[in-house]
C-alpha positions in Angstrom: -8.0 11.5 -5.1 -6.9 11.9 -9.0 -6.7 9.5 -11.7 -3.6 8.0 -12.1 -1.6 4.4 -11.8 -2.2 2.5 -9.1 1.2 0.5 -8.8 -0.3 -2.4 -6.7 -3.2 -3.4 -8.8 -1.5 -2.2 -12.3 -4.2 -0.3 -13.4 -5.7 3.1 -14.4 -7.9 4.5 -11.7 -8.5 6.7 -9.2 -5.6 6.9 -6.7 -4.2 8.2 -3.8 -0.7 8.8 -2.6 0.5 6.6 0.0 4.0 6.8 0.0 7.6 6.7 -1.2 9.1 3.4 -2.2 13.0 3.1 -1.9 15.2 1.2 -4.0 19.4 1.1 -4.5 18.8 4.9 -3.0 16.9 6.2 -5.0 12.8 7.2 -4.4 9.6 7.3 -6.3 6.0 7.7 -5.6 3.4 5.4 -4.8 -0.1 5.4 -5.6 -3.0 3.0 -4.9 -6.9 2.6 -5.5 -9.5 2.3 -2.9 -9.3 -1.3 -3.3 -5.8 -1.6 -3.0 -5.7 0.5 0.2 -8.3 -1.9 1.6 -6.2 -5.2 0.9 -3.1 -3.2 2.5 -5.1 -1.8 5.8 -6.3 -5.4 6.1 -3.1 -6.6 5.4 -1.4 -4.6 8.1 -4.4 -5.3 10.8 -4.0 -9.3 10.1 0.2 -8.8 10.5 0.3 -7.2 13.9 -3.2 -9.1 14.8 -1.0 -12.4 14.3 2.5 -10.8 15.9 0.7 -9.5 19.0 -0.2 -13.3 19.6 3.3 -14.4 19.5 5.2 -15.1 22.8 7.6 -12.4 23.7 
């Protein structure tokens, strides 16, 4: 972890990397807190919790 921006809170704070983000072709780094990162693990459990439910 390092200080830096976290893009999905919009703050200062420590961060870590967690991925690239495309757009029209181009790339740029993404960053996130540690409270961030837990709203997007959650956020990923609760989307395939609620898509393994769904008939085939």
């Amino acid at each position: 972890m390092s200080w830096g921006w976290c893009v999905l809170g919009r703050h200062w704070a420590m961060v870590v990397f967690i991925g690239p983000v495309e757009s029209d072709g181009m790339q740029a780094p993404v960053h996130a807190c540690e409270g961030c990162c837990a709203y997007m693990r959650n956020f990923v459990r609760n989307y395939n919790r609620h898509r393994d439910r769904q008939p085939a």
